[in-house]
Each structure stands twice: as C-alpha cells, then as structure tokens.
C-alpha angles and dihedrals in degrees: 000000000000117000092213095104124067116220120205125206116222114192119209118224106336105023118258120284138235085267102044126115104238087055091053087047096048086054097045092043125077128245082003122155139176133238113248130208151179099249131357098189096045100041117195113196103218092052093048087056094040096050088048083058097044091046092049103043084060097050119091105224155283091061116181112207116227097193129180127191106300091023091056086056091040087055097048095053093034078053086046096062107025126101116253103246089065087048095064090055082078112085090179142341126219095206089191111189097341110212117244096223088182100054119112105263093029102155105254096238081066106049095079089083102067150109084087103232112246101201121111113255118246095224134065107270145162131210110210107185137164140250094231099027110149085202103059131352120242083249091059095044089058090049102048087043086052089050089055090044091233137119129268132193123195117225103195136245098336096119128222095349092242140103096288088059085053093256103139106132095013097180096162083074084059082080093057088046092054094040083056106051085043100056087032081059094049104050088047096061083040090060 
C-alpha cells in the first residue's frame, strides 16, 4: 500500500469512540485524518456538509473516504451537490453500515439528512452491510447500493459494524478497504 493517498475517517451520529474501529483504523493507517464537526449528538446536515468540503479542499489528493453510518449518508448528499473538481480529489470511497434515515423508527437527530440522496456516485465506491443491521436491512442496503451504482456485500448478521456488535479493531475490514483502493487504482490507469 502507497502512502501516497490520505484517508480520512468520517463517524456516523456520535462520533465515533476510543474503541471504535475507525478510531483504531485512523490510528493504524498513514496520513489519515478524521472529519470534525460542531456537534455529534445533535447532527446538523449542512455542517456536516460543510465540514466534509472544507476538509477536502485542504487535503492534497488522492484522498480515500472511511465512512460509517451517518457519515455514509452525510458523503452521498454532500456528492450530490459538490463540483466535480473537488470530486476527483476522491480516489474511493468504504461506505461501512450506511443509516436508513428514512426508515420508520428512524431516531429524530437523524432525520435531517434525508431525503438519501438517489443519484450514482462519481467515484469508485463500495457499500459493505449487515444481515441484522437496526440501521438499515440488508434489502435496503442492496437498494441504496443500486441508487449509487456501486457494489455491496453483505457481511452477515454482525449488526451495525461498530463497537456494540463487538467491531472495535476490526482488522478483517481492513481486507474491503484494500479490494477498494485496488480496483479504484485500476480503473483509473484503464481509463
């Protein structure tokens, strides 16, 4: 692996803790750095978005995105709206238990974000989900995958990916993250 790319970590609600594994991750990868906003408990869509183009615009690229559940939300409408010069900065995007913000039930600090955006992403990116996920079924991982024109893999009952369903190194991900940035690099010198 080069280390000629940063990856940036972008946490879902809440941030993400001491023994998560994006934490773990930002820590194990080089010239990696995480997202920072004004309030993870209380998210506000437009400075989430805002913070994501600020961060990027500073960032020398390729930049490879590390996004968990919000922040995969946060990442499809911010793409939705952004100009494509800062999109080529984005080499490839993990897109790890994306949250259904439209699903009944759906907690109400996250509801802001939607509607999900349904338009295809303009980097190469890869949707990984989970059989027993509260945040999203597996049905509406495949869908929203389908939306983004991108591929999903379904991991299997191992719940929201995070430190509740026991994921705090996580190190088998590790595998998805590489796959990505490989196929992301080959259809890059195809092209």
């Amino acid at each position: 692996m080069t280390c000629n790319k940063h990856f940036l970590i972008l946490p879902g609600w809440q941030g993400s803790g001491e023994d998560h594994w994006q934490t773990h991750w930002q820590q194990a990868l080089p010239n990696s750095s995480r997202l920072q906003v004004k309030d993870w408990l209380q998210p506000d869509p437009q400075d989430w978005r805002e913070s994501l183009e600020t961060t990027l615009k500073q960032l020398d690229g390729p930049v490879v995105l590390i996004a968990h559940s919000l922040g995969c939300i946060n990442l499809v409408n911010w793409a939705e709206q952004t100009p494509t010069a800062l999109l080529n900065k984005i080499e490839a995007a993990l897109l790890v238990a994306p949250a259904d913000v439209e699903r009944p039930g759906c907690p109400e600090a996250l509801r802001p974000f939607a509607p999900i955006s349904r338009q295809p992403l303009p980097f190469p990116a890869l949707v990984l989900g989970s059989k027993n996920d509260p945040a999203a079924s597996e049905a509406r991982i495949h869908e929203l995958a389908g939306n983004w024109q991108v591929s999903a893999e379904i991991l299997g009952a191992v719940g929201h990916i995070n430190t509740a369903s026991g994921h705090h190194r996580w190190e088998e991900g590790f595998r998805w993250l590489y796959q990505l940035i490989k196929q992301a690099t080959l259809s890059t010198k195809a092209a």
